[in-house]
C-alpha positions in Angstrom: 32.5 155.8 17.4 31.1 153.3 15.4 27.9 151.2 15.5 29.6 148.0 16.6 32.0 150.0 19.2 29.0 151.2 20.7 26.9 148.0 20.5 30.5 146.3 22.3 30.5 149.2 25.2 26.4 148.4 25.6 27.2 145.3 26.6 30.0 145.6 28.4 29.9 145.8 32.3 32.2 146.2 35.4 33.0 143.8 37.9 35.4 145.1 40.1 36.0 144.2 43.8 34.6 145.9 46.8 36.4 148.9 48.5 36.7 146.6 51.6 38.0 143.4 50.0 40.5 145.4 48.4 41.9 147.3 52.0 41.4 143.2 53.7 43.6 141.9 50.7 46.3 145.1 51.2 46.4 144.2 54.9 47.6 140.5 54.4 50.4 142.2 52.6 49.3 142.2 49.1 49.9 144.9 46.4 47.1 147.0 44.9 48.4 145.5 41.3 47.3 142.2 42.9 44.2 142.9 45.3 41.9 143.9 42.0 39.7 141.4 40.7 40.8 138.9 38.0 38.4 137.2 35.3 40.7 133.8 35.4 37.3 131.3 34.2 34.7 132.2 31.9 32.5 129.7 30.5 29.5 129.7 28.1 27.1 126.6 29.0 23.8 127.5 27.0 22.2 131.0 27.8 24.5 131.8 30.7 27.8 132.6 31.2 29.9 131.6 34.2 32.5 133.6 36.0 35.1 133.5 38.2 37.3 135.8 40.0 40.4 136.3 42.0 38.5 138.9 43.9 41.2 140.6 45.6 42.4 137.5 46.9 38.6 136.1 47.5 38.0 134.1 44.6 33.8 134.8 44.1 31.9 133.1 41.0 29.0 134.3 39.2 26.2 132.9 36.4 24.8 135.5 34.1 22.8 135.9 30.6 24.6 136.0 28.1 22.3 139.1 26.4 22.9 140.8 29.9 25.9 140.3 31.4 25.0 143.3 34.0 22.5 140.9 35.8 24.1 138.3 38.1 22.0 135.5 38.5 23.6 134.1 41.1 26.7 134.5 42.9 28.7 131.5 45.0 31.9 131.1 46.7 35.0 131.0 44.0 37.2 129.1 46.6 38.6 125.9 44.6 37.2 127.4 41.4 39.4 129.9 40.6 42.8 130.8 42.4 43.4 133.6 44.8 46.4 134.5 43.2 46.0 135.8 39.2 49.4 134.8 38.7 48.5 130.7 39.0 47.6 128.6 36.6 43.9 127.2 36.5 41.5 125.6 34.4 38.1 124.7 34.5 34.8 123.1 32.4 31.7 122.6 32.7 30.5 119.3 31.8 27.3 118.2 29.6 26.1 117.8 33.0 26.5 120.6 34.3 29.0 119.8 36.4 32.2 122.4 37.1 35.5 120.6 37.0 38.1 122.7 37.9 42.0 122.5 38.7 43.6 124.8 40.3 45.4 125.9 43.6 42.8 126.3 46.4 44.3 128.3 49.1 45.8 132.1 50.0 49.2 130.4 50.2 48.9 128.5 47.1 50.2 125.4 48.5 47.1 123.2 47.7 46.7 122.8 44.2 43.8 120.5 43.3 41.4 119.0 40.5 38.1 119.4 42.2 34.3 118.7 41.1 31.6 121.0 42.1 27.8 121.9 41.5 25.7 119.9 39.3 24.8 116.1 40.9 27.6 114.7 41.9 29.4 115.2 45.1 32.3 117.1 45.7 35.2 115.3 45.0 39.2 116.5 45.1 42.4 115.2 44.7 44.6 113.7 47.4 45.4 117.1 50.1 48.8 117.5 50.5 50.4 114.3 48.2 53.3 115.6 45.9 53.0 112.4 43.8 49.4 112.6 43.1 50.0 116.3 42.2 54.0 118.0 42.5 53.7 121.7 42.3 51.3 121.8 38.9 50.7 124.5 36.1 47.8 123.7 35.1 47.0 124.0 31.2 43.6 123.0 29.9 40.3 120.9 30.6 37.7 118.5 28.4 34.8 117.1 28.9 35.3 114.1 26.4 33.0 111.2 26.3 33.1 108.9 30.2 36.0 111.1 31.6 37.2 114.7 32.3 40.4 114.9 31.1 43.2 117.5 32.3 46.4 118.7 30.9 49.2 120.0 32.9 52.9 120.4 33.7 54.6 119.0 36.8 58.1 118.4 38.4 58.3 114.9 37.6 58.4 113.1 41.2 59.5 109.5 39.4 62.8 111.0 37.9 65.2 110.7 40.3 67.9 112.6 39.2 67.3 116.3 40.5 64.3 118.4 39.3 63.0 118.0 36.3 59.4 119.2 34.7 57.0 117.0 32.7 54.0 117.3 30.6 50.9 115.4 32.1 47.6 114.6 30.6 45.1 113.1 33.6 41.7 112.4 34.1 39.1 111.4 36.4 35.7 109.2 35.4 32.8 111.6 35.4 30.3 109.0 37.5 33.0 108.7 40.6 31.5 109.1 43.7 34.4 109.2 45.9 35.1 106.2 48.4 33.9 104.6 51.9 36.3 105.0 54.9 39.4 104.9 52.3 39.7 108.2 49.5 36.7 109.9 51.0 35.6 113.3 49.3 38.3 111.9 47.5 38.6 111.1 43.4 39.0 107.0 43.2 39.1 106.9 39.5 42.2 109.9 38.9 45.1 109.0 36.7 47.6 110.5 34.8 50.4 109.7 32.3 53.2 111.4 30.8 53.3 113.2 27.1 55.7 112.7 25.1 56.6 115.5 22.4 60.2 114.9 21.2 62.6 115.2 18.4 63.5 111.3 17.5 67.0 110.4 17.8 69.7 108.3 20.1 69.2 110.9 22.4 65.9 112.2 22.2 65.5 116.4 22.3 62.2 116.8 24.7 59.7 119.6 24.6 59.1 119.3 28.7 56.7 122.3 29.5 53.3 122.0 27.8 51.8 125.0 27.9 48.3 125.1 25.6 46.0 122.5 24.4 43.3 122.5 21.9 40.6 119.7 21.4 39.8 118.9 17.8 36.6 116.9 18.5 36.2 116.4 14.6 39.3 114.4 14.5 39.4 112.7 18.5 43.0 115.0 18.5 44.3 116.7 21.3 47.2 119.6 19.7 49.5 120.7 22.1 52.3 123.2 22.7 55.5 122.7 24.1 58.2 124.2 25.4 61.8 124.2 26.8 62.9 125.2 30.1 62.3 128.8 30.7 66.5 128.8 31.7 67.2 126.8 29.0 67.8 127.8 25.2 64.3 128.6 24.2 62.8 126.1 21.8 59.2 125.2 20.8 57.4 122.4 19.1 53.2 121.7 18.5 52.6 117.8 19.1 49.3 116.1 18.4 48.1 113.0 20.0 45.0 110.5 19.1 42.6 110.6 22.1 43.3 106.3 21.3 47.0 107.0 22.2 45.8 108.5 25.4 43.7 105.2 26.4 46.4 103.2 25.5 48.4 104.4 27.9 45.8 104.6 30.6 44.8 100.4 29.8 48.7 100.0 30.1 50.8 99.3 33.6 51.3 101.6 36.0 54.1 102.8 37.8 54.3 102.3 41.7 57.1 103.1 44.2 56.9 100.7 47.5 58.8 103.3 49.6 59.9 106.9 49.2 63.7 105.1 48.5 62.9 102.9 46.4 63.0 103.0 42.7 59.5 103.9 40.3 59.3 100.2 39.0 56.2 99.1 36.3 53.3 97.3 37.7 50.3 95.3 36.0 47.0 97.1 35.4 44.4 95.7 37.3 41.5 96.9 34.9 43.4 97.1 31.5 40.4 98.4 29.6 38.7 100.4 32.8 35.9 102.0 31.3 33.9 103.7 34.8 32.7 100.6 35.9 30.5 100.3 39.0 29.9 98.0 41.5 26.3 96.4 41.4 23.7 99.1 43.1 23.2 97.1 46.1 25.1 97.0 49.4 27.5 99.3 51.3 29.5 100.0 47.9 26.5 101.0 45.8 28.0 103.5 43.2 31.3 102.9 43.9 33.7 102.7 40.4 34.8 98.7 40.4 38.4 100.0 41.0 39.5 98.8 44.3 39.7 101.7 46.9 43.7 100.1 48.2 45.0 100.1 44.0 43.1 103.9 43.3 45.7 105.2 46.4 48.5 104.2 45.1 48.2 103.3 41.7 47.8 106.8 39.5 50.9 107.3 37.5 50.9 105.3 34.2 54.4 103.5 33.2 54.1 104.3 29.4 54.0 107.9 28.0 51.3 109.1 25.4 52.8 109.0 21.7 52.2 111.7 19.4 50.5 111.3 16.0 54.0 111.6 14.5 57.6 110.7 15.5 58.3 114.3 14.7 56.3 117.4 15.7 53.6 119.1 13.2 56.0 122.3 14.2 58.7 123.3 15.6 61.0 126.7 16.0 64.0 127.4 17.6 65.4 130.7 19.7 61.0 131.3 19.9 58.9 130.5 22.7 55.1 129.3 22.1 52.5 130.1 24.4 49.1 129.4 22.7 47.4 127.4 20.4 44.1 127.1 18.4 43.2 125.1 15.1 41.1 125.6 12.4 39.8 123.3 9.9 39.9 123.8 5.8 38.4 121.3 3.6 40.3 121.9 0.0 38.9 119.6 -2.9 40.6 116.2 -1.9 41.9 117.1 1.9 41.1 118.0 4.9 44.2 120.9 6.2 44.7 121.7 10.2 45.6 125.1 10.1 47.3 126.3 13.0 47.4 129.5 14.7 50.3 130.1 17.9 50.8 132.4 19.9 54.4 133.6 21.3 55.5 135.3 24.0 56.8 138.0 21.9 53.0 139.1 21.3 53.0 137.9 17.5 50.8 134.7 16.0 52.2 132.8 13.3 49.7 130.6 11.4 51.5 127.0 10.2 50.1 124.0 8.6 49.8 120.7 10.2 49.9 117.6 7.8 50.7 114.3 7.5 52.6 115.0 3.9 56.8 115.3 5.1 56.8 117.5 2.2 54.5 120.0 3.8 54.8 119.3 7.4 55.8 122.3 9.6 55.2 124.8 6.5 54.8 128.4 8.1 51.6 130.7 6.2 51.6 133.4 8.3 53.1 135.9 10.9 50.6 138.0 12.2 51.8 140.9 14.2 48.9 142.2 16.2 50.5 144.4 18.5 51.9 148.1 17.7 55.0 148.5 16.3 57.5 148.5 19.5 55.8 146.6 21.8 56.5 143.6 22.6 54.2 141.3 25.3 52.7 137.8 25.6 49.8 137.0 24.5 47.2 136.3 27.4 44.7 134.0 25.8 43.7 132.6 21.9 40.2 131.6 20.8 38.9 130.6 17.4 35.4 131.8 16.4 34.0 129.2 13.8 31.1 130.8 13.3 32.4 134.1 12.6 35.6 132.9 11.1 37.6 134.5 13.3 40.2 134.6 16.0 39.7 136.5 19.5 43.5 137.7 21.0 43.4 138.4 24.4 45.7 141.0 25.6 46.1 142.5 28.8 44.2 145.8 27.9 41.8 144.5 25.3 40.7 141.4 22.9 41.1 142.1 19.6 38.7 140.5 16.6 41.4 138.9 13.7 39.3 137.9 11.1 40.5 133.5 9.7 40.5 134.5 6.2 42.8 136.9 4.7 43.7 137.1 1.6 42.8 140.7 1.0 46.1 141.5 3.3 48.6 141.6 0.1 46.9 144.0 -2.5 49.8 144.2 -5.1 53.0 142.5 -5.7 55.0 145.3 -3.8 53.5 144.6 -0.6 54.5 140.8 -1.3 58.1 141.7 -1.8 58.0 144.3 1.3 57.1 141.3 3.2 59.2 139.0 1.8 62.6 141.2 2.2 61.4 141.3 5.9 61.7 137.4 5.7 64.9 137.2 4.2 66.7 139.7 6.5 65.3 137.8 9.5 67.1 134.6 7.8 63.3 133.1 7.8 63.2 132.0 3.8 63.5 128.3 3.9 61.3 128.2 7.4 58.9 130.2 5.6 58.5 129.0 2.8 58.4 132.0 0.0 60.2 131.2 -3.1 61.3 133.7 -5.8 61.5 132.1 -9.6 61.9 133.9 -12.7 60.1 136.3 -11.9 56.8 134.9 -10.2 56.8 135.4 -6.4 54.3 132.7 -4.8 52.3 133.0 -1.6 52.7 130.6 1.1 49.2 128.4 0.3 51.0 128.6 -2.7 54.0 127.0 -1.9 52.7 124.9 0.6 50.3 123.6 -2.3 46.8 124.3 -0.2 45.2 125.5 -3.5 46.3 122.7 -5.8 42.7 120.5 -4.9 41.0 123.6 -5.7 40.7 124.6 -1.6 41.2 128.2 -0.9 42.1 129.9 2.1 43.3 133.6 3.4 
């Protein structure tokens, strides 16, 4: 064993649930697969971490130090925090604060899915109980604390198309300072709205990417990248989008879209507060603190008419008959441009590192296919991270994280590796998608071909 295994299993630690939360859980007719206890958020903020866990099916959160993560500081109730069941969805952040805003389903029979604010100053605040069209049966994605708002990314069934079921991509958010309202929307978020994402390929009849299902904040660049996916029962098909955090406002300063009665048609309607910017009502009075947006228009006015535009009519990426599931970004300053360099993770367990540009010439131009899993298996990736500092990414599996260092160049030592992994290429019928050209002799590299070195840049 090595020095930095054993420094890893130093600071590793248990956290398992009790005997008699497990047999409780069992009783209500759980498995034992399920009743265990399930790290679904963990946050850094500072010295501490934060956790949360299904805990058998009685979700419990804890803060501890980040040198010690054996020593629970304190321990609190996980219930609309983290989901009872490990196989939901949920997101959460902590804002600058120090406010938890979480989204995620809130009871055992996970029919109460929610975006709920907790700890810190504020009071607790939630989304409507029970209201399919402020939230229809979510998967909920990802979570940022950017600037006045909270934003939240998510996938739906869309309750304004009216033609059967049909899934869309959401991005919503809620003003940090909201207080909740008097009498009408108590406990209640009177600020929450949310608009549709649009990541398509162009045409007379537009090919959608419906399911979102990662998002990564690029803070450097005010971007939000996101995946996107077909249908699970349709042909499998994915694509990255990226979307100004500008685009988002405009849609949000746009009109929304009301229906006056459950038959009657989604239909666009003026914005009260075009440019609503967390406005409050003057500090004196009954209303004191209360966001200037009328209590009667934040009930039924939440859904925004116009969709969020990506960056680009076309998508950074896309690839068919392969299904995406993750999504980080790096950035790589070459001599005379700054490169996004994305890394994705599919469902087949393998990462494939593309470029994202606004060049046509190099847009969509595959690196790298990582394959970090033994030869023969095959499973999803459970989560993605990016490491700046260490220049490196962490893969979560559902065993064990494994380190991948950014930079690797060292990967092909001599030409006959290169051609070993170009045949590979070719017999998977990848060549023009990947982007490896043979010419008289010279075989290039994919920074090569995609021409990341030509300002003098380098990369691995």
């Amino acid at each position: 064993m090595n020095d930095a295994t054993r420094e890893s299993k130093r600071k590793a630690t248990e956290w398992a649930s009790s005997e008699d939360t497990r047999r409780s859980c069992q009783s209500k007719g759980k498995t034992e697969e399920e009743c265990q206890n399930y790290v679904r958020v963990l946050i850094v903020s500072g010295r501490k971490v934060f956790l949360c866990g299904t805990n058998a099916f009685s979700p419990v959160c804890s803060s501890r130090q980040v040198e010690n993560l054996s020593r629970t500081i304190e321990k609190i109730n996980g219930v609309a925090r983290c989901p009872y069941d490990p196989r939901h969805n949920s997101t959460a952040v902590i804002s600058s604060q120090g406010e938890l805003y979480a989204a995620t389903v809130i009871d055992f029979s996970g029919r109460d899915p929610a975006i709920y604010r907790s700890l810190g100053s504020g009071p607790p605040l939630r989304t409507a109980q029970y209201n399919s069209k402020w939230l229809n049966e979510p998967n909920f994605v990802a979570s940022f604390d950017i600037g006045l708002f909270a934003y939240f990314f998510l996938r739906e069934n869309a309750v304004e198309h009216d033609c059967g079921r049909t899934v869309y991509s959401r991005v919503a958010r809620v003003c940090k300072n909201d207080v909740g309202g008097r009498f009408l929307l108590e406990d209640t978020w009177t600020t929450f709205m949310k608009a549709r994402l649009n990541c398509s390929r162009p045409g007379e009849v537009p090919f959608y990417y419906n399911e979102l299902q990662s998002a990564f904040h690029l803070p450097e660049q005010d971007l939000i990248y996101g995946v996107f996916t077909t249908n699970v029962n349709s042909i499998a098909a994915s694509a990255v989008c990226a979307f100004n955090l500008s685009a988002i406002s405009r849609a949000f300063n746009g009109p929304f879209r009301y229906q006056e009665n459950p038959r009657a048609a989604w239909l666009p309607i003026a914005n009260p507060i075009p440019n609503f910017q967390c406005g409050t009502l003057p500090e004196t009075g009954p209303n004191e603190n209360l966001t200037e947006r009328s209590l009667q228009d934040a009930q039924r006015l939440f859904l925004m008419s116009e969709a969020v535009q990506p960056v680009t009519p076309e998508p950074c990426v896309t690839q068919d008959s392969v299904r995406f599931s993750h999504l980080v970004v790096d950035l790589v300053q070459a001599k005379d441009t700054l490169y996004h360099v994305l890394y994705i993770g599919t469902e087949s367990g393998t990462i494939l590192k593309a470029l994202s540009t606004a060049s046509r010439n190099l847009r969509g131009c595959y690196l790298e296919e990582l394959h970090v899993l033994p030869p023969g298996r095959l499973e999803p990736l459970r989560s993605l991270r990016i490491l700046h500092s260490a220049r490196a990414l962490f893969v979560g599996l559902s065993d064990q994280v494994l380190r991948v260092p950014l930079e690797r160049c060292l990967t092909y030592r001599s030409r006959g590796q290169l051609i070993i992994r170009l045949e590979k290429r070719l017999v998977q019928g990848r060549r023009r998608e990947w982007a490896w050209r043979v010419g008289q002799g010279q075989l290039r590299t994919p920074e090569e071909d995609c021409d990341l070195n030509r300002g003098g840049g380098t990369m691995g």
